[in-house]
C-alpha positions in Angstrom: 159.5 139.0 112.6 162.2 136.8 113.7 161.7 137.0 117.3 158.0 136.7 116.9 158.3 133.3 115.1 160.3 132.1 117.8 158.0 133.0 120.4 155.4 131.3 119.1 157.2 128.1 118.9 159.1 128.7 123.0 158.0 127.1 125.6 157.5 130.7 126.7 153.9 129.8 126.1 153.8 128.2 129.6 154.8 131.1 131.6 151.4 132.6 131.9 149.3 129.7 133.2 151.9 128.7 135.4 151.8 132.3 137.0 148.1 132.6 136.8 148.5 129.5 139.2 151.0 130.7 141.3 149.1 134.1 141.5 145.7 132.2 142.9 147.3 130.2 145.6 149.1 133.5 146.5 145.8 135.1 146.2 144.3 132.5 148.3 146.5 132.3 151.3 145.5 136.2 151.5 141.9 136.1 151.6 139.2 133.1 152.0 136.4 134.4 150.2 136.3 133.9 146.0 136.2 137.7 145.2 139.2 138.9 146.9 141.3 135.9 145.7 140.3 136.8 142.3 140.9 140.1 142.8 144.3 139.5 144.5 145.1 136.9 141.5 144.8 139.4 138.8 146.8 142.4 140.2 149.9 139.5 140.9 149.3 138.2 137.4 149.8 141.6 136.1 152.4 142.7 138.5 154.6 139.8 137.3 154.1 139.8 133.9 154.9 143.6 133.8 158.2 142.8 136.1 159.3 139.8 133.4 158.4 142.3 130.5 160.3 145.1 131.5 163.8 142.8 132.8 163.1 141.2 129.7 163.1 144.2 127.6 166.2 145.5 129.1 168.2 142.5 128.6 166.9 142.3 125.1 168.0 145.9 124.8 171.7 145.2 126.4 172.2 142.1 123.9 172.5 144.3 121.6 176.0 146.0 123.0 177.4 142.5 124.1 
C-alpha cells in the first residue's frame, strides 16, 4: 500500500503524456495521414510503457537482494 501511496504523489504521473507525445511525433514522421499516425501512436505508447513496466519490475524485484 506503501508503494501505491507514493506513486500517486511521484512525478511518475508525467511519464505517460510525455510518451503519448513522443509516440505521435514518432508516429507522425512515419505516416502523413491522421489514421496511421494514430495507429502508429498507440502501438509505441504501449510498446514503451510495457518496456518501462517490465525493467521496472525487475529492478523492483532485484532491490530486494541488494
Amino acid at each position: 500500500m506503501v508503494l501505491f501511496a507514493g506513486i500517486l504523489n511521484s512525478q511518475l504521473w508525467h511519464l505517460v503524456p510525455l510518451i503519448l507525445a513522443v509516440s505521435l511525433v514518432y508516429g507522425a514522421t512515419r505516416h502523413e495521414l491522421l489514421g496511421p499516425i494514430l495507429h502508429h501512436a498507440w502501438k509505441t505508447t504501449v510498446w514503451m510503457l510495457t518496456f518501462m513496466g517490465v525493467i521496472f519490475a525487475a529492478l523492483f524485484v532485484l532491490s530486494f537482494w541488494l
